[in-house]
N, CA, C and O atoms as CSV, one atom per row, in Angstrom:
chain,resi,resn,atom,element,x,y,z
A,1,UNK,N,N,-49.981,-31.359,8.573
A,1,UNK,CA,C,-49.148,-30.994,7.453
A,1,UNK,C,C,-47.991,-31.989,7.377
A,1,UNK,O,O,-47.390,-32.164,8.437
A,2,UNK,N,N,-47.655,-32.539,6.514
A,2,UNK,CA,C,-46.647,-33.371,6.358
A,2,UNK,C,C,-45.332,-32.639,5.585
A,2,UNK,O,O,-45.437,-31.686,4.812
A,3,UNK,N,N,-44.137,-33.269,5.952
A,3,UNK,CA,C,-42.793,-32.576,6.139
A,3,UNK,C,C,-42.676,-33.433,4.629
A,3,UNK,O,O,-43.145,-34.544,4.382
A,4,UNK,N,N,-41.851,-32.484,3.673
A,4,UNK,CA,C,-41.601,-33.025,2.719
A,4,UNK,C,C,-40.613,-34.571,3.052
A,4,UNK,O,O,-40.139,-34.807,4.164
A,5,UNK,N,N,-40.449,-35.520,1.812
A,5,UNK,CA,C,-40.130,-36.856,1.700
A,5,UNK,C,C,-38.534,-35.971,0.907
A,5,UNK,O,O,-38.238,-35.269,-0.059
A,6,UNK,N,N,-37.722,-36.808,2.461
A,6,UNK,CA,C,-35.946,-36.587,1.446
A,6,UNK,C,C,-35.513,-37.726,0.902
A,6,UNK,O,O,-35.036,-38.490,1.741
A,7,UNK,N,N,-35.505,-38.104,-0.153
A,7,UNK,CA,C,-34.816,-39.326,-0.719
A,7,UNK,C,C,-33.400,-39.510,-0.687
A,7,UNK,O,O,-32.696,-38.513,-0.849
A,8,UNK,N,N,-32.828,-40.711,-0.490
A,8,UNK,CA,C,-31.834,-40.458,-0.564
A,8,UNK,C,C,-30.405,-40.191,-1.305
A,8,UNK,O,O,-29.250,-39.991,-0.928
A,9,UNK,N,N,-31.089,-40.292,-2.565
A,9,UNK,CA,C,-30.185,-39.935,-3.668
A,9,UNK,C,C,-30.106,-38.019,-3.485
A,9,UNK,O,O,-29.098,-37.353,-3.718
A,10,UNK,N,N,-31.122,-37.604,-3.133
A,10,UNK,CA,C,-31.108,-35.836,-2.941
A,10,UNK,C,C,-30.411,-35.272,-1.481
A,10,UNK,O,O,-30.675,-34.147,-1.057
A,11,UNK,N,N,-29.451,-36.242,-0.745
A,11,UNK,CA,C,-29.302,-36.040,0.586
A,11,UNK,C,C,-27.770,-35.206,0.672
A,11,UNK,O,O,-27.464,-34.436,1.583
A,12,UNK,N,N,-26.732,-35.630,-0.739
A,12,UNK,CA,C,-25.294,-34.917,-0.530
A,12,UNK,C,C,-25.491,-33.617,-1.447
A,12,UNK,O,O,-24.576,-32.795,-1.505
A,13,UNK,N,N,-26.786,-33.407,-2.227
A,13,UNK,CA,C,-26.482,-32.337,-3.177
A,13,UNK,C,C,-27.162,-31.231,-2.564
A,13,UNK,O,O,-28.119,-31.223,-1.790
A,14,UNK,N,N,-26.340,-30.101,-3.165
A,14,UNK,CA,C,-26.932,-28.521,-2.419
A,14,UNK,C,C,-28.046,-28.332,-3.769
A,14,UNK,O,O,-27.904,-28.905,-4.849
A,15,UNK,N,N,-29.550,-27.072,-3.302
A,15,UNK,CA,C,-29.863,-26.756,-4.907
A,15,UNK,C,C,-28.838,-26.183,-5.485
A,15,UNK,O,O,-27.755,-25.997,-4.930
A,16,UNK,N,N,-29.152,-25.831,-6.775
A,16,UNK,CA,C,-29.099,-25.184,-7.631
A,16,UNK,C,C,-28.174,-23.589,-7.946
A,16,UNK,O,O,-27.109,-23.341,-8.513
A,17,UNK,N,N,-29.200,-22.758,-7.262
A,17,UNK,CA,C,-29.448,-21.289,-6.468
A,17,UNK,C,C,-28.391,-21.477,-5.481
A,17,UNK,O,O,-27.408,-20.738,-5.541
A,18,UNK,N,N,-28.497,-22.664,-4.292
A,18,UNK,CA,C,-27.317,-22.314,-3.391
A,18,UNK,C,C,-25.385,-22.462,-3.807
A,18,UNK,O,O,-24.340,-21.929,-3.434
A,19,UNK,N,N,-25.773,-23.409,-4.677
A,19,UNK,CA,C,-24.396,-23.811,-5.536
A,19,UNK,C,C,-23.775,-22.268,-6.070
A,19,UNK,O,O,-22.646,-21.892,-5.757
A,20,UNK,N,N,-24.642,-21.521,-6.858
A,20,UNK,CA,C,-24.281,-20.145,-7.705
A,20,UNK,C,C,-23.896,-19.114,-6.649
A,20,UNK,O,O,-22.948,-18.344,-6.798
A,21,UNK,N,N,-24.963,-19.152,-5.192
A,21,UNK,CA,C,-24.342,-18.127,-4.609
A,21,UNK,C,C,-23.341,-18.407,-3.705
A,21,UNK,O,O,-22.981,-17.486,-2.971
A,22,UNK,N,N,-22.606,-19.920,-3.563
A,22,UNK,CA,C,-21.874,-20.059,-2.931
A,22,UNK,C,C,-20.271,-19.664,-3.428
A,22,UNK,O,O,-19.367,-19.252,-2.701
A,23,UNK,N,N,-20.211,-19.981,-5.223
A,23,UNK,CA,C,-19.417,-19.946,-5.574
A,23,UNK,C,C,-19.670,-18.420,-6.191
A,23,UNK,O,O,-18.965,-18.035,-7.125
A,24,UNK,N,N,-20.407,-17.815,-5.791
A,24,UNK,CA,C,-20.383,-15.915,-5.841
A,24,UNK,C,C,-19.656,-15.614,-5.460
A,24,UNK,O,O,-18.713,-14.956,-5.899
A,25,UNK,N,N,-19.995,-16.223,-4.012
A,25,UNK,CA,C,-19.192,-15.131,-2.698
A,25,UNK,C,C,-18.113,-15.669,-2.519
A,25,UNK,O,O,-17.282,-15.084,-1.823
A,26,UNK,N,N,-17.765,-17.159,-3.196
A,26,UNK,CA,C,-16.088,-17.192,-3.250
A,26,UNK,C,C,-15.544,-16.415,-4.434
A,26,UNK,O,O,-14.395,-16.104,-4.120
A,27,UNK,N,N,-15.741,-16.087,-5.298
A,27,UNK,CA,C,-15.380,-15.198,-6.443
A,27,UNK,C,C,-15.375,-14.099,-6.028
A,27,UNK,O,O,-14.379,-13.441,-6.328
A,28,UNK,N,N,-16.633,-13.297,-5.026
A,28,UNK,CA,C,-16.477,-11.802,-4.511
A,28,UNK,C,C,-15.527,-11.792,-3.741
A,28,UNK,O,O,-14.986,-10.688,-3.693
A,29,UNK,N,N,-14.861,-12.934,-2.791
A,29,UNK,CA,C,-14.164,-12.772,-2.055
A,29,UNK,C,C,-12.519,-12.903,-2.095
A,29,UNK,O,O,-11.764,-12.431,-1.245
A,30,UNK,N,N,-12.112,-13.681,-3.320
A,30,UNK,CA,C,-11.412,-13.477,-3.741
A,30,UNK,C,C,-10.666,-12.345,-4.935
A,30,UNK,O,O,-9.498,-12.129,-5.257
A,31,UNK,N,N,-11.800,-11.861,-5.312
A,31,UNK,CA,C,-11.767,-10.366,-5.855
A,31,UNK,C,C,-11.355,-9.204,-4.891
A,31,UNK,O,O,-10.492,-8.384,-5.204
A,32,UNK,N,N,-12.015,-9.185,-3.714
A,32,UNK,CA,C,-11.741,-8.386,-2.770
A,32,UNK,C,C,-10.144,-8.426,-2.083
A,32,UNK,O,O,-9.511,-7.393,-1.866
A,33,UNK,N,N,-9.778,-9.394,-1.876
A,33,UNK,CA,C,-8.785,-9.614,-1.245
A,33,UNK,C,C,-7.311,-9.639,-2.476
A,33,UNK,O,O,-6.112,-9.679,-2.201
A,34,UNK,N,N,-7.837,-9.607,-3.547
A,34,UNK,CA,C,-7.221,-9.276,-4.672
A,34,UNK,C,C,-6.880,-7.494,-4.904
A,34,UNK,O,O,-5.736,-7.062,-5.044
A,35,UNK,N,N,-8.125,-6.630,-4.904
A,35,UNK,CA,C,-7.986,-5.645,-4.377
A,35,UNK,C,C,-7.575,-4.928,-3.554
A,35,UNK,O,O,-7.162,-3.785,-3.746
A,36,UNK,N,N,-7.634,-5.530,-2.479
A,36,UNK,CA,C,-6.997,-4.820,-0.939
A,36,UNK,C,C,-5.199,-5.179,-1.529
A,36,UNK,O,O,-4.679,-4.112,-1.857
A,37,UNK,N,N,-4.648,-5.868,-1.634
A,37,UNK,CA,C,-3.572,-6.738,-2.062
A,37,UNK,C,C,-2.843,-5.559,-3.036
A,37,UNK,O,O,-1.908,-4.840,-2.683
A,38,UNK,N,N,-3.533,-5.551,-4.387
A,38,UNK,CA,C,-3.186,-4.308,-5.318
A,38,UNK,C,C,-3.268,-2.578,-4.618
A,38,UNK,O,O,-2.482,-1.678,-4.915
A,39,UNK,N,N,-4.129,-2.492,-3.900
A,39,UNK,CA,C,-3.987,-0.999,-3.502
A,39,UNK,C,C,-3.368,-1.155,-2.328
A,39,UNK,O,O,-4.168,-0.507,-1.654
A,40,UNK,N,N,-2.499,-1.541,-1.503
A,40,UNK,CA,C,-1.658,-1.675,-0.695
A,40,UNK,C,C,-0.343,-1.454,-1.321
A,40,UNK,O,O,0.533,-0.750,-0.818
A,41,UNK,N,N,-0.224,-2.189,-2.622
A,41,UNK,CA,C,1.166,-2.432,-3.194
A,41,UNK,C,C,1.492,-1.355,-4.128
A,41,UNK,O,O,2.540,-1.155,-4.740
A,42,UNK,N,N,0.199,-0.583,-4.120
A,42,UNK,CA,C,0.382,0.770,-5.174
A,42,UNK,C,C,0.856,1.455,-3.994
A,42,UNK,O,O,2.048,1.720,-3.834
A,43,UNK,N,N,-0.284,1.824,-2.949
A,43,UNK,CA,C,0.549,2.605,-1.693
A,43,UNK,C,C,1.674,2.498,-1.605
A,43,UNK,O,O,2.399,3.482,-1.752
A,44,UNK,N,N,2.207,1.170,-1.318
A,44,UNK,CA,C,3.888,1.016,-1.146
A,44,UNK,C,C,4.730,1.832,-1.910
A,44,UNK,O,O,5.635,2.600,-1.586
A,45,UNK,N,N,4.034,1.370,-3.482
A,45,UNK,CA,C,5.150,1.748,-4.667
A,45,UNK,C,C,5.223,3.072,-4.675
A,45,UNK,O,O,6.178,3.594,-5.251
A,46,UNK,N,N,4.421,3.723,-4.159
A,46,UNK,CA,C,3.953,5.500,-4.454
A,46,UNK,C,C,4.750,5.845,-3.364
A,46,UNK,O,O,4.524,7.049,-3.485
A,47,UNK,N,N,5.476,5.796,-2.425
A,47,UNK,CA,C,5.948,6.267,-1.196
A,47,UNK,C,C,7.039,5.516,-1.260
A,47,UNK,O,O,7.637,5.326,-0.201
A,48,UNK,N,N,7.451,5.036,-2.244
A,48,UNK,CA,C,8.961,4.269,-2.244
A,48,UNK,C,C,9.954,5.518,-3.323
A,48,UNK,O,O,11.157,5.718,-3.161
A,49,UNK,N,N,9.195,6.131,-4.252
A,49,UNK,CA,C,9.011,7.155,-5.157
A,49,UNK,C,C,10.284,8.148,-5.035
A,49,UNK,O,O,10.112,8.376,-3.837
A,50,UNK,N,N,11.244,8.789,-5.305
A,50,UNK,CA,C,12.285,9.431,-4.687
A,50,UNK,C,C,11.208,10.216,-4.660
A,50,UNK,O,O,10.131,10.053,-5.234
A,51,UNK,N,N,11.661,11.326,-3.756
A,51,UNK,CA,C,11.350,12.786,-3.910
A,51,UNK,C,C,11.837,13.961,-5.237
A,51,UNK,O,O,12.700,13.426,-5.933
A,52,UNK,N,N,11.613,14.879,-5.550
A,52,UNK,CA,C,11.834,15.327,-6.467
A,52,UNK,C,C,12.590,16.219,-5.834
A,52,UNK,O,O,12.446,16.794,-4.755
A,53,UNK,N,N,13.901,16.275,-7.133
A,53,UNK,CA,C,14.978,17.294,-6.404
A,53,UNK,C,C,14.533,18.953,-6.305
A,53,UNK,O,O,14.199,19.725,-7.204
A,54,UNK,N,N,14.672,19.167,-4.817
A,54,UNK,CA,C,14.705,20.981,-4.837
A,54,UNK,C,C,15.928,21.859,-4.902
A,54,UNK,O,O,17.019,21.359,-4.630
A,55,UNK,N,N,15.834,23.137,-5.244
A,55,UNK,CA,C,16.567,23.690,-5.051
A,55,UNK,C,C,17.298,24.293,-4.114
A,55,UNK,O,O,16.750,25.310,-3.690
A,56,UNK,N,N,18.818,23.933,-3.401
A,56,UNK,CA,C,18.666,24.653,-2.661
A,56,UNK,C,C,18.505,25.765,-1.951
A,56,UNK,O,O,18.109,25.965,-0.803
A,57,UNK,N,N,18.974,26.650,-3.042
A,57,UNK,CA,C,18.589,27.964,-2.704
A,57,UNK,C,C,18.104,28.744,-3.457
A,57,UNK,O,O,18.461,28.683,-4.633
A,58,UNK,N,N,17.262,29.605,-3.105
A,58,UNK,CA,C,16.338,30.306,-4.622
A,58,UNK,C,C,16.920,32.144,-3.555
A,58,UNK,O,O,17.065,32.521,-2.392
A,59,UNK,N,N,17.056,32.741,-5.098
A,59,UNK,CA,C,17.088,34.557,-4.480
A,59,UNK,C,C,16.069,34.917,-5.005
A,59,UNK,O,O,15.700,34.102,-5.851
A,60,UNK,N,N,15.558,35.596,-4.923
A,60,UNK,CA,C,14.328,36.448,-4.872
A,60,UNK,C,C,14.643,37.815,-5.183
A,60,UNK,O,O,15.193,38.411,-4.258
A,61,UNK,N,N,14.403,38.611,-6.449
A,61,UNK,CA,C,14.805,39.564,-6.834
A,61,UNK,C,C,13.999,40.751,-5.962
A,61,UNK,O,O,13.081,40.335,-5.256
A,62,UNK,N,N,14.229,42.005,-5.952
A,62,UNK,CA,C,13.910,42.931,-4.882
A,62,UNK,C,C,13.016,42.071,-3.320
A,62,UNK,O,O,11.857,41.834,-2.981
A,63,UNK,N,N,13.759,41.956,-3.023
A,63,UNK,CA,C,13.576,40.975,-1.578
A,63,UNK,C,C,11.868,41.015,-1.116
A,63,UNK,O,O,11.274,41.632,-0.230
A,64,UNK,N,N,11.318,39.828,-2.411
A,64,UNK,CA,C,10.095,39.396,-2.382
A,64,UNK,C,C,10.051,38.422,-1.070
A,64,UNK,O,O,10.897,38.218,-0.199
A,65,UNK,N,N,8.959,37.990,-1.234
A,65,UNK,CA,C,8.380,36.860,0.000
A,65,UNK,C,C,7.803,35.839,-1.104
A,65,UNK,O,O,6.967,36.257,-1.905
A,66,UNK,N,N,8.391,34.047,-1.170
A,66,UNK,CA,C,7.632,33.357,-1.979
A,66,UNK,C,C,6.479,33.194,-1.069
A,66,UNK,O,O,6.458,33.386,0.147
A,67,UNK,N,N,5.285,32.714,-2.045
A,67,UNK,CA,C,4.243,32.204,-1.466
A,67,UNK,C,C,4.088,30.703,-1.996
A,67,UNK,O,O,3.735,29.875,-1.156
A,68,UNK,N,N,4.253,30.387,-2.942
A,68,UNK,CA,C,4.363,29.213,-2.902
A,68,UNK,C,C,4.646,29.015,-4.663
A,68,UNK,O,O,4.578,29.854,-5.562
A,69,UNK,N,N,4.979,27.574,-4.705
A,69,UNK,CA,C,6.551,26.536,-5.306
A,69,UNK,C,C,6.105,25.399,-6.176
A,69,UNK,O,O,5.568,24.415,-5.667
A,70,UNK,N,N,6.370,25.523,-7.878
A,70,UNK,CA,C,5.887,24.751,-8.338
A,70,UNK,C,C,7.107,24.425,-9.343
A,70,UNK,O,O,8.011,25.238,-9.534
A,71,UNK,N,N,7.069,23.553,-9.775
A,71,UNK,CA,C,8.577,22.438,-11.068
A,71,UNK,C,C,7.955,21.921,-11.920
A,71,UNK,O,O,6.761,21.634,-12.001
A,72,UNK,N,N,9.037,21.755,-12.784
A,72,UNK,CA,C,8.268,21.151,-14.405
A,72,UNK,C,C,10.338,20.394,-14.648
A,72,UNK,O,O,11.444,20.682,-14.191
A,73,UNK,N,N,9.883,19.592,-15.416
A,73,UNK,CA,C,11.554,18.846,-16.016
A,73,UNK,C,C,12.415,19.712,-15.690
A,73,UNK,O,O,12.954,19.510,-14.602
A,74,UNK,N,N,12.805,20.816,-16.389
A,74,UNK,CA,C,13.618,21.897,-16.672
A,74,UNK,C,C,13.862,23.388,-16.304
A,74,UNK,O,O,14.671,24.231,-16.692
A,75,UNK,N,N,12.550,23.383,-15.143
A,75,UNK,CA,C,12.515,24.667,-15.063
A,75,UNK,C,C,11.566,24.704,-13.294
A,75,UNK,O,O,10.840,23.758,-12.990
A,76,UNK,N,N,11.728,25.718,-12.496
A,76,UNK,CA,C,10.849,25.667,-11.256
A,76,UNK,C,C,10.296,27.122,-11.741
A,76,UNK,O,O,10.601,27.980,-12.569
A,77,UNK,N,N,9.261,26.888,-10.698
A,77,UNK,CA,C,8.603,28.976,-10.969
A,77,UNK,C,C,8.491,29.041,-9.320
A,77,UNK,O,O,8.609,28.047,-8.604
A,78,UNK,N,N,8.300,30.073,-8.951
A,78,UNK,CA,C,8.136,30.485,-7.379
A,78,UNK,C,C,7.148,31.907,-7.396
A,78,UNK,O,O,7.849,32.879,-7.679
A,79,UNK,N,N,6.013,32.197,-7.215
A,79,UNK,CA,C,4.888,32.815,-6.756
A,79,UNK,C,C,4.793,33.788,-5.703
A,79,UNK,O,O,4.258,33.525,-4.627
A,80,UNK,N,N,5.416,35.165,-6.046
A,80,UNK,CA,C,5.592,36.200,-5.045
A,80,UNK,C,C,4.378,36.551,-4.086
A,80,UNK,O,O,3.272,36.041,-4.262
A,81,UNK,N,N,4.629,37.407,-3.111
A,81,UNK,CA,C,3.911,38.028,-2.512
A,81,UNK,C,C,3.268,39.864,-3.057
A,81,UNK,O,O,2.338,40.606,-2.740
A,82,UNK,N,N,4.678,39.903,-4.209
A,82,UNK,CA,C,4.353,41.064,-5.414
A,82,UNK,C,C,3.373,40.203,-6.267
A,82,UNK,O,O,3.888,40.516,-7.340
A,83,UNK,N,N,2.526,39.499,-6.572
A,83,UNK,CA,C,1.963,39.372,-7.083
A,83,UNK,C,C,1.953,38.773,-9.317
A,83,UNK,O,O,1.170,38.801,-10.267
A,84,UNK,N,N,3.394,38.333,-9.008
A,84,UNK,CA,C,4.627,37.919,-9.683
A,84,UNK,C,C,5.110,35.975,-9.648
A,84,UNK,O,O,5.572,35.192,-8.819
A,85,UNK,N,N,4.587,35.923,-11.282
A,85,UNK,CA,C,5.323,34.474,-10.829
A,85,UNK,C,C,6.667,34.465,-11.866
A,85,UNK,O,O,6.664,34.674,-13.079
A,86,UNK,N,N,7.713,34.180,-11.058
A,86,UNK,CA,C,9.040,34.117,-11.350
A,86,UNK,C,C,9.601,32.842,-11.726
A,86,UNK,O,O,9.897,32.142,-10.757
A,87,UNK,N,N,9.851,32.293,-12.978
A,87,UNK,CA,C,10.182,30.730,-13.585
A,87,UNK,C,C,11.637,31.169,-13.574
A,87,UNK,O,O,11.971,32.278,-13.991
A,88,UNK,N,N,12.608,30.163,-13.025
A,88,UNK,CA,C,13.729,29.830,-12.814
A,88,UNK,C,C,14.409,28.627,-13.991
A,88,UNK,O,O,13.653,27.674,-14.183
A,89,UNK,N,N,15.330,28.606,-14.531
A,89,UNK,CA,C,16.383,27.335,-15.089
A,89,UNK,C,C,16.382,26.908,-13.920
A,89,UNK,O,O,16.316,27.465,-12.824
A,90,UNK,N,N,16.495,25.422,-14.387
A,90,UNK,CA,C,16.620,24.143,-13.437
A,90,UNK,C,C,18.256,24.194,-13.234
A,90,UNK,O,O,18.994,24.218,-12.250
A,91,UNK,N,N,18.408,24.198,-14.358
A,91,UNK,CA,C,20.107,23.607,-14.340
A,91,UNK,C,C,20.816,24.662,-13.556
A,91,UNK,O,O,21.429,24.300,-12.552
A,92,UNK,N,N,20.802,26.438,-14.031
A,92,UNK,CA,C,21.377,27.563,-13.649
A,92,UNK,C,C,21.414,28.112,-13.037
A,92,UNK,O,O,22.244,28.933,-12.647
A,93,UNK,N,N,19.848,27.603,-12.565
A,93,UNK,CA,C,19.301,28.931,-11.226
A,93,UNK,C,C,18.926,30.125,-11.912
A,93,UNK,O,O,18.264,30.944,-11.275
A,94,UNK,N,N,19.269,30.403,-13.247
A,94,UNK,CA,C,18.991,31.653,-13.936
A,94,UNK,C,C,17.920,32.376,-13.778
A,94,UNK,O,O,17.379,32.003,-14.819
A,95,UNK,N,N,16.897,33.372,-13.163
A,95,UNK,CA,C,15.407,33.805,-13.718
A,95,UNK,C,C,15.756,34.087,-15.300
A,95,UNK,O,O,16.649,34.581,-15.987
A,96,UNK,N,N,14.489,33.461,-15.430
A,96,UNK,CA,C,14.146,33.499,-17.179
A,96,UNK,C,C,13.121,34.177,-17.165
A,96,UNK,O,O,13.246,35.078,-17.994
A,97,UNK,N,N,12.136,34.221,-16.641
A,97,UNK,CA,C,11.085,35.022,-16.778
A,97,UNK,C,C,10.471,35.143,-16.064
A,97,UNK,O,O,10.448,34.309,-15.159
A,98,UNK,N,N,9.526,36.365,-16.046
A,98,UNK,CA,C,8.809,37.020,-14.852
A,98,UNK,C,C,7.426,37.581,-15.557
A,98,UNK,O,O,7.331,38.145,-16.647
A,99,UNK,N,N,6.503,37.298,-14.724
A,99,UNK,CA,C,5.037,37.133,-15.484
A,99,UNK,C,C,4.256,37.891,-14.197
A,99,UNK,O,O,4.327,37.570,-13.011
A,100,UNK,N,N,3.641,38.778,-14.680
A,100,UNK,CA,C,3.512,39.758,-13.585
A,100,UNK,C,C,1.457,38.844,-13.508
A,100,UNK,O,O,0.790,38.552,-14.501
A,101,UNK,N,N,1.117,38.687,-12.314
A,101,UNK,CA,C,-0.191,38.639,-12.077
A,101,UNK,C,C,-1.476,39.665,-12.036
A,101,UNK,O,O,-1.480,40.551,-11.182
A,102,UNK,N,N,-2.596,39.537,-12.990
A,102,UNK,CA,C,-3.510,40.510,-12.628
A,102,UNK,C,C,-5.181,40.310,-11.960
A,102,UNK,O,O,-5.862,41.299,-11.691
């Protein structure tokens, strides 16, 4: 069997096929590392974030138990153990309303 004939004009060039997937996997790879790069810097930005102001003190009308604590712009609500969700003024502390659960 004879070994193919390399000429030497065909001796510095890659095919074709290897040219496309070479410059693939530099394109995939610079995509990737483009990615890792962006979701790192979102992580950052997301945990740089203030916290959202709480209240410090909430009363609880006939000496409920919260169960748990939710906010909106203007207003917090707090989720009894009566079975009661109680929306608070942001600014006043006021209860505004009370929405009984069924």
């Amino acid at each position: 069997m004879d070994s193919p004939e390399i000429r030497p004009e065909d001796e510095g060039q890659e095919p074709a096929n290897l040219r496309f997937l070479r410059r693939l996997v530099t394109v995939l790879t610079a995509t990737m590392i483009g990615g890792v790069l962006l979701i790192i810097f979102l992580i950052v930005m997301r945990f740089n974030d203030p916290a959202p102001d709480l209240p410090t003190e909430i009363t609880l009308p006939g000496g409920a138990r919260a169960i748990s604590f939710t906010q909106g712009p203007d207003w917090y609500a707090v989720v009894t153990d009566n079975d009661e969700i109680l929306i608070f003024d942001r600014v006043t502390g006021q209860l505004e309303k009370t929405i009984s659960v069924q």
